[in-house]
Every structure is written in C-alpha cells, then in structure tokens.
N, C-alpha and C positions, 0 to 999 in steps of 0.2 A: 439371552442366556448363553447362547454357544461363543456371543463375543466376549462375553467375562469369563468360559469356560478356555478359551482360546488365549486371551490374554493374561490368565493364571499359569496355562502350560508352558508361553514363551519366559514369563517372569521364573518361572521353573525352571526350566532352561539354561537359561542365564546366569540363577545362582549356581548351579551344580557346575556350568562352565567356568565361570571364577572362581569355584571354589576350587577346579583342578586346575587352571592356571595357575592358582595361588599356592596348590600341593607342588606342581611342578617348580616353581621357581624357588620352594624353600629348600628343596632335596637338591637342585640346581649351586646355591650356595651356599646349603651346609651339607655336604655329598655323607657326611658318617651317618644321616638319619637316615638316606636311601640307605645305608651301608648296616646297621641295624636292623631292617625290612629284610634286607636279601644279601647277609652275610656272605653268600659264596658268587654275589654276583664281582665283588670285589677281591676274589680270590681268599675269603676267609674257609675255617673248616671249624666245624665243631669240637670243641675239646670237653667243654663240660656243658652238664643243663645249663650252664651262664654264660659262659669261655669260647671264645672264637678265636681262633693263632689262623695269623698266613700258614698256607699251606704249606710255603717253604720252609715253616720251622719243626725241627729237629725231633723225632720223639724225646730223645732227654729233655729239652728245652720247653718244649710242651709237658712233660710231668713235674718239671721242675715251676712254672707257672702254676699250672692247677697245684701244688702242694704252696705255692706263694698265695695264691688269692686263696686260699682256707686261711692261712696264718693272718692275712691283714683280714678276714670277713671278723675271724674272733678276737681281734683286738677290736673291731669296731662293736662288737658285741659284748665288751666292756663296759660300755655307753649304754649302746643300745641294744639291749639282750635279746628284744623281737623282731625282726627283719620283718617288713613293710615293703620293702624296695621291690619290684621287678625290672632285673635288671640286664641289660646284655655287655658282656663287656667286648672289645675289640682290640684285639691285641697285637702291633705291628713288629715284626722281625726286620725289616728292613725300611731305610729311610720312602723309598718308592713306594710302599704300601700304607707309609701314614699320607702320601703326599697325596693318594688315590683319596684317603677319607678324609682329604681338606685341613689335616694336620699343616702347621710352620712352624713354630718355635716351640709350642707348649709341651714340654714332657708328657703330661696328661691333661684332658679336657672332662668335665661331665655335662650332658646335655639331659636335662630333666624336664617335667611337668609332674607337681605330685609325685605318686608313688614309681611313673615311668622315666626309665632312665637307659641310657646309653654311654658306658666310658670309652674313652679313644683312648690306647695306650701308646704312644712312640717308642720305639727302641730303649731308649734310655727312662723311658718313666715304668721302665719292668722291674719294678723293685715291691720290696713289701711295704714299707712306707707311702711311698706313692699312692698305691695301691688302697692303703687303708686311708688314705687322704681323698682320695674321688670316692670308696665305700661310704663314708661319713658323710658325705655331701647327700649321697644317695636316700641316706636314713632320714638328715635332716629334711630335708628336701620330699619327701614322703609324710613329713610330720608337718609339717607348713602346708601341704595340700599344695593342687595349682590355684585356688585364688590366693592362700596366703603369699605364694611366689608374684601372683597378678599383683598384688594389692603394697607387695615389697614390705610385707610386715618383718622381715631381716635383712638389712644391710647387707653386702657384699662383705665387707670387710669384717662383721659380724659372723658369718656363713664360711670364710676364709680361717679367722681365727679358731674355728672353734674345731675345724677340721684339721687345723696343725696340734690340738687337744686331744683330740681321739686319736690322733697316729701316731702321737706323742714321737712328732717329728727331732729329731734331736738338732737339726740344722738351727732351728727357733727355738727353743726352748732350754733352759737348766734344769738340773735335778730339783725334784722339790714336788709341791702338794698344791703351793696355792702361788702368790702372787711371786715368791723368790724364783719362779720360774722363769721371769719376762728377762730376756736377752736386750732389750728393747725396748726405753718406754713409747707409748704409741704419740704421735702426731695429732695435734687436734681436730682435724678436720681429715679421716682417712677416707676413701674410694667409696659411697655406700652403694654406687651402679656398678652391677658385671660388667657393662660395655666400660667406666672408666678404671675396674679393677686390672682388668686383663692386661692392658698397653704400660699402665704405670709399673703393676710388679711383675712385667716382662724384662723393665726396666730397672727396677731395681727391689731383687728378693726377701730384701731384709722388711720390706712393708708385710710378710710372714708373721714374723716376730713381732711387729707392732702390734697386728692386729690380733696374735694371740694372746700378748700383754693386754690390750683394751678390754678382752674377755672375760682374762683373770681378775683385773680390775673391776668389773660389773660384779661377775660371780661371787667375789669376797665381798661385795656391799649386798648383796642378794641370799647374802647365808649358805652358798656354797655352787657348784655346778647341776645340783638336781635342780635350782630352780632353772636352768636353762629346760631342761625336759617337761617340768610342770606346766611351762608357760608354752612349750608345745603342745600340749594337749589340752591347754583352754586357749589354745589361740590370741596370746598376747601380742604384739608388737613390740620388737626388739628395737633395742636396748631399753 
C-alpha cells in the first residue's frame, strides 16, 4: 500500500510539473497572456474595468480610448445586445510596448477560449473599427464555447467575415443590407485555420472582403444574419 501510495504521489508530481512547464512555455511564446495575468508587469495601467493603456499614454489619449471602446462595445451590441465576453483588453501607445506583448505586424490580435478573452491593441489598431472588430470575435467566440472553438465548428474565415459585419468595416464592405455589400466575391477555397488565416491576410487584406462576402452569401441563403445567432446557440457547425 505505501508503494502505490508513493507511486501515486510521484505520478502527481509529475503531472502538476508538466503542467507548469507547459504554463511556462505558453506565457514564454505568447508573452500578451502573461500580459493579461499581470497587466502592470508589462508596464500597462488600468484605465477602465476592461482597459489597460501603457502608462506612457496621455490622459487625453486614455479618455479618448475609453470613450472609443464604448462606441465600438455598442456597435457590437448591435449584433450582439448581451455581452458574454470577459474581457481584458491591452492597449499599446508605442511600437516597444506591442513588441513587449509579442505583437509584429497585426494591428490587433484576439486571443480567446470561450467566453475568456484578451485583445492586444498596436498603436495603429487604436481605432473604433478595429476595436469593434476583436469586440465581435470576442462575443462570437463566447457563443461557440471552448469546445465549439476545440471542435472548429467556425472556420476562420467564417469568424473573420462576420467580424468585418458587425464593425461594419467600411475598408470591406459597401453600403447596403444584404449581399450588394460584397466589395469582393470570395474565393473558393478561403483560410478555415487561424494559424493559415493570419500569414495569408497579413498578405494580403482584401481576403477581409471575401470573407465577409462568403457570409453574406450564407446569410441570404439562410434567410437572413439571425440565423448566424440561432445556430450559435444550438450549436450548429458553420457554414
């Protein structure tokens, strides 16, 4: 008995040390999730119950943020009118402080599981568009759960498109209601992994516009965009 008591403790052990090896090396190469954890370890400050700005930024520039992330939260609450999300967002004033949360090219990033979420803002993705574009991820992404995220019951390019919808991006999109909006018709075969969405429309943006064309496209054979929300909350498989 004391050897199977003994050799339960080591097996214990063991797991709880992989599992913090395994903690260490995610925070190690995606440093904005330590940075989420411990906001001010990376020289963030609190701005709002959600908002962290480098500390070098500006009180105007910090009210003028928190008065931006209200305007894109209630565009996305257009959509989605109950917020689900918890969220922190991370907000860089200068290039060395996206560079600290493992930022490179992205304007904005969202890093999600279900309803938990962390946005990385760079300098230039301080806009309200932007902004309501990682919010929308955020909602969806809370309405998929983490196994629906496990399980990839939405495409990337699905999850992409429908966020250039809700921020009613204007880079992608035309004036209009339903399908006269596609800037873009989509490509047959678009991105449906994050890992091969990110490299391609780093490369080239206009994969945006497809993908929120391919939406439209579902949408209007599906009788309109609430069935995007319906099939969130019975858990359908996109498209």
């Amino acid at each position: 008995m004391a050897d199977m008591w003994r050799a339960l403790r080591v097996s214990f052990l063991a797991i709880c040390a992989g599992g913090v090896l395994g903690l260490g090396a995610l925070l190690w190469f995606y440093p904005v999730l330590a940075g989420g954890i411990c906001p001010r370890c990376f020289g963030l400050e609190r701005a709002s119950p959600t908002l962290y700005v480098e500390a070098e930024m500006s009180p105007a520039a910090r009210q003028a943020l928190i008065a931006m992330t209200s305007a894109a939260q209630a565009q996305v609450a257009q959509f989605y009118p109950e917020r689900r999300a918890h969220i922190r967002i991370l907000a860089c004033a200068t290039k060395a402080c996206n560079r600290r949360l493992g930022g490179r090219g992205a304007a904005a990033v969202t890093y999600s599981l279900g309803s938990l979420a962390i946005v990385r803002l760079a300098p230039r993705g301080l806009t309200e568009t932007i902004l309501a574009h990682e919010l929308a991820h955020t909602e969806t992404h809370a309405r998929l759960g983490a196994l629906g995220q496990i399980r990839h019951k939405m495409p990337a390019w699905f999850d992409e498109g429908l966020s250039v919808l809700i921020s009613d991006d204007p880079r992608y999109l035309n004036p209009g209601i339903s399908v006269e909006r596609c800037k873009a018709l989509p490509a047959p075969e678009l991105p449906a992994s994050p890992f091969e969405w990110a490299p391609r429309a780093g490369r080239d943006n206009g994969l945006y516009a497809q993908a929120a064309c391919a939406v439209l496209i579902w949408a209007a054979h599906q009788g309109g965009m609430g069935a995007i929300k319906a099939g969130l909350e019975t858990g359908v498989r996109f498209p």
